[in-house]
C-alpha positions as a printed Julia matrix, in Angstrom:
78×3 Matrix{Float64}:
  -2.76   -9.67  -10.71
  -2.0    -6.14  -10.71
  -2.42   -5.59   -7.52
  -0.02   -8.07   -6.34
   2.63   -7.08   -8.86
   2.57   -3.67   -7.05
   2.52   -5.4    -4.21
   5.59   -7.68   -4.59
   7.51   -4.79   -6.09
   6.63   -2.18   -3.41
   7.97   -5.14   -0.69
  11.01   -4.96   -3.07
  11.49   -1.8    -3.1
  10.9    -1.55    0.88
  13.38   -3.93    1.41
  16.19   -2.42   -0.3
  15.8     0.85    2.6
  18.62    1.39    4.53
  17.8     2.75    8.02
  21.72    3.07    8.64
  22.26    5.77    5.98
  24.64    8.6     7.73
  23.4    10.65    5.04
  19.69   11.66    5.5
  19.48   12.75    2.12
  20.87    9.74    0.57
  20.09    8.69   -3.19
  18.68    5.36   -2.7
  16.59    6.05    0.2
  15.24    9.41   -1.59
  14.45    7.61   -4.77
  12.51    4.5    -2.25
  10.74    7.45   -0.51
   9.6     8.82   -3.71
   8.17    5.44   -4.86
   6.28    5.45   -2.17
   3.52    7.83   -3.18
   2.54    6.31   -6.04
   1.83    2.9    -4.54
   0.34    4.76   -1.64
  -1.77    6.13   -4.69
  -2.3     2.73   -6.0
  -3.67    0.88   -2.98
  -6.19    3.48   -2.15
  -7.92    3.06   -5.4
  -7.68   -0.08   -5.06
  -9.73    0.07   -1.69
 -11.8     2.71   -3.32
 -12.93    0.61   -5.72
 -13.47   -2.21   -3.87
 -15.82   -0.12   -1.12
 -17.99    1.18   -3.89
 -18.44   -2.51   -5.68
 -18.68   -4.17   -2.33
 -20.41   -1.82    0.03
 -18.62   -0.4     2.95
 -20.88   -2.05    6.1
 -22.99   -5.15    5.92
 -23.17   -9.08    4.9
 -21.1    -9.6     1.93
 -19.46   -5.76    1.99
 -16.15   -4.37    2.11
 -15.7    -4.94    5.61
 -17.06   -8.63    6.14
 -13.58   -9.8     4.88
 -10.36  -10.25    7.48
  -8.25   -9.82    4.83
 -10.14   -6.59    3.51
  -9.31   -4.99    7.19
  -6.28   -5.67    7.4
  -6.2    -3.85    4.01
  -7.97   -0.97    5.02
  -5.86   -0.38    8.33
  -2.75   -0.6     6.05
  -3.73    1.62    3.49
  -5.23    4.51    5.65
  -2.17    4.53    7.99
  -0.31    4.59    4.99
């Protein structure tokens, strides 16, 4: 459940970006930029964890999920 929460709020928080900002150094998008470490942070734990419980390689590991890949691609070009 904790993992979605951060999940839902870092979509939130993504959302309210605004590409159009004339200035680069713009309040919002600095305090959205900053947010984004920690749930970078968060994630990788996350996968972390989940490789050493699961096993990286193999039948019933990390990587014998879909959805597991597409976590792993997300969170390492993250």
């Amino acid at each position: 459940m904790f993992i979605v929460a951060c999940i839902l709020i870092n979509c939130i928080i993504l959302s309210l970006y605004d590409p159009f900002d004339d200035d680069s150094e713009g309040w919002r998008n600095s305090i959205i930029e900053a947010a984004e470490i920690p749930f970078a942070v968060i994630f990788a734990i996350e996968m972390v964890v989940k490789i050493v419980a699961m096993d990286f390689i193999g039948s019933k590991s990390y990587l014998s999920d879909a959805w597991n890949w597409l976590d792993f691609i997300v969170v390492v070009t993250g």
